[in-house]
C-alpha positions in Angstrom: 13.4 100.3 9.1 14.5 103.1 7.0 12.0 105.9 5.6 12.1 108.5 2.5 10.8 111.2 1.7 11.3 114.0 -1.0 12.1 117.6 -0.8 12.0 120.3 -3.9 15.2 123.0 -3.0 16.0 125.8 -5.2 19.0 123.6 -6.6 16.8 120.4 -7.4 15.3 117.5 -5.9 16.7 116.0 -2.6 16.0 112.4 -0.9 15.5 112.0 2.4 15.9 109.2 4.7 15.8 108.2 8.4 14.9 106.0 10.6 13.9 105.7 14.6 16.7 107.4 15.8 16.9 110.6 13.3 18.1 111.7 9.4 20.1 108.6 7.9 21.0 110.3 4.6 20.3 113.9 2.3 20.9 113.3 -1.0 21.0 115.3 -4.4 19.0 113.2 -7.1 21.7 112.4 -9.1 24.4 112.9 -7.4 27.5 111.1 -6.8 27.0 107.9 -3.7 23.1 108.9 -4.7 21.6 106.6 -2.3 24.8 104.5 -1.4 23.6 102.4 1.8 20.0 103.0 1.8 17.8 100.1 2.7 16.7 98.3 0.0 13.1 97.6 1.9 12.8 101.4 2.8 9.2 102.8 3.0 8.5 106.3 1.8 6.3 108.3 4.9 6.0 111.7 5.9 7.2 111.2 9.4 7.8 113.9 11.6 11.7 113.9 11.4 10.7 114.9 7.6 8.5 117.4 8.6 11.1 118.7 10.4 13.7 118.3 8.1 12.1 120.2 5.0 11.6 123.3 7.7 15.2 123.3 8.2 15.8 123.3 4.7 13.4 125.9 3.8 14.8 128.2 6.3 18.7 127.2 5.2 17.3 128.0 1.2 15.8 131.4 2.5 19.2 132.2 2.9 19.5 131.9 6.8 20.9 129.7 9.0 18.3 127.3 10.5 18.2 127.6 14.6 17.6 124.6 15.7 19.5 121.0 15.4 18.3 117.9 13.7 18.0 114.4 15.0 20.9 112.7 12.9 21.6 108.9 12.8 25.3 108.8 11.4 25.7 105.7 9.5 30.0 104.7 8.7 33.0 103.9 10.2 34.5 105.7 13.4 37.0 107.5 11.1 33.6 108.9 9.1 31.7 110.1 12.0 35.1 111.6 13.4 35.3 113.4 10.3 31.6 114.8 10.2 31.3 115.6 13.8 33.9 118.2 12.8 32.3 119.2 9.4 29.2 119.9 11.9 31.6 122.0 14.0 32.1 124.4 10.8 30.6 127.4 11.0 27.5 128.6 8.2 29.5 130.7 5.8 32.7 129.3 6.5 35.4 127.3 5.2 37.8 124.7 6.4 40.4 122.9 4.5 41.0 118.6 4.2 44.1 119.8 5.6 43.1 121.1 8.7 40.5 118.7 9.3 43.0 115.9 9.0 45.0 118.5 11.7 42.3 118.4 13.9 42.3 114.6 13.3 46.0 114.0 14.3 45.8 116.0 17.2 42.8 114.6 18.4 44.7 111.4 18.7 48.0 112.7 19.6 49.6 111.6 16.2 52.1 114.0 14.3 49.8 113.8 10.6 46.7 112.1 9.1 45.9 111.7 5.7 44.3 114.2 4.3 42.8 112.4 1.0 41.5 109.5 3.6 39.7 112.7 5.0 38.9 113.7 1.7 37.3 110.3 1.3 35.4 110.6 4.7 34.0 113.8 3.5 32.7 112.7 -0.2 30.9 109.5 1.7 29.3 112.0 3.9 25.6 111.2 3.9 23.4 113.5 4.8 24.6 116.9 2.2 24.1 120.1 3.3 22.9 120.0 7.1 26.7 118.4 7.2 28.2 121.2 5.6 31.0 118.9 3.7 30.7 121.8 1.5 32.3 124.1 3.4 35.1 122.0 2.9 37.8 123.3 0.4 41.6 122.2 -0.9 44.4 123.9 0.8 44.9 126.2 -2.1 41.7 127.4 -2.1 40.1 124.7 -5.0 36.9 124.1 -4.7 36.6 120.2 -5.1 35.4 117.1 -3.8 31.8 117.7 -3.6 29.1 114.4 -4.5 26.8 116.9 -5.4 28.8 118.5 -8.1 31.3 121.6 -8.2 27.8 123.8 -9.3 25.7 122.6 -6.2 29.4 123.7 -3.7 29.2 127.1 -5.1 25.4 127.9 -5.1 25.6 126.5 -1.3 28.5 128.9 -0.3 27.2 132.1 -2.4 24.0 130.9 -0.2 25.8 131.3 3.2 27.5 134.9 1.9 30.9 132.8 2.4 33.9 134.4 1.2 34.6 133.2 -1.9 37.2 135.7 -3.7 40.4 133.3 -2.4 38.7 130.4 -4.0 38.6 128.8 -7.4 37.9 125.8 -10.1 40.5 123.4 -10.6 40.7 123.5 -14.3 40.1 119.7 -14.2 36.7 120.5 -12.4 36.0 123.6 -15.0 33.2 123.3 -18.0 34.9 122.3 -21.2 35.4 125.7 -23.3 33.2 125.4 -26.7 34.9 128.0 -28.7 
């Protein structure tokens, strides 16, 4: 059985959800996946994984980084939990690129090259935002992209974490329409 729960941050309403074994998801309201995979007879509860959960977030919203580790209950394929076991191995206020994940990838399994967009893909299906940091994840030419939670939420996240952001940009695609 699956369990929510709701938590107010600074940059809007999250959902939480878990289960028996720890956090199953940590979304945005609103965002993109919002939800994806949930059980559809989940019960909301304040269990103590929740508890738990919103202290870690209020510590990480404070503008540290929380010192301790949540129970987490990854939910996907082999390739996804390969991929965010590494996002969990970035460090707060740092950033990695798709491309050197999908390096880490290809060595890992002695191959010569991965796909980075299949990485890219691991890392937007990532379900539980923020305490794995796929937004620490940026292009290879410094965009800042690929984040369910919106380009906004990637930015506020890093400026959090005091993460060096002056080799980083927009991709105009990504960039607010001009209304001159």
């Amino acid at each position: 059985m699956e369990y929510t729960s709701h938590y107010l941050s600074p940059l809007g309403g999250i959902l939480l959800s878990g289960d028996e074994i720890g956090l199953t998801g940590l979304w945005f309201e609103g965002q993109k996946y919002f939800a994806l995979h949930l059980d559809t007879d989940h019960e909301e509860r304040d269990l103590p994984l929740f508890q738990d959960a919103r202290r870690w977030l209020d510590i990480y919203f404070s503008g540290k980084e929380p010192d301790f580790k949540m129970p987490l209950h990854l939910i996907g394929t082999d390739f996804q939990k390969e991929v965010w076991e590494i996002l969990m191995s970035i460090p707060y206020g740092n950033t990695m690129t798709y491309g050197d994940i999908a390096g880490q990838l290809a060595e890992k399994k002695g191959r010569s090259h991965m796909s980075a967009q299949a990485v890219g893909s691991a890392v937007g299906h990532n379900r539980i935002s923020v305490i794995i940091p796929c937004h620490r994840v940026v292009g290879t030419n410094g965009s800042l992209t690929g984040y369910a939670g919106g380009i906004d939420k990637k930015i506020s996240l890093l400026s959090l974490e005091k993460a060096d952001m002056s080799h980083l940009f927009i991709p105009a695609s990504k960039a607010a329409p001009s209304h001159g």
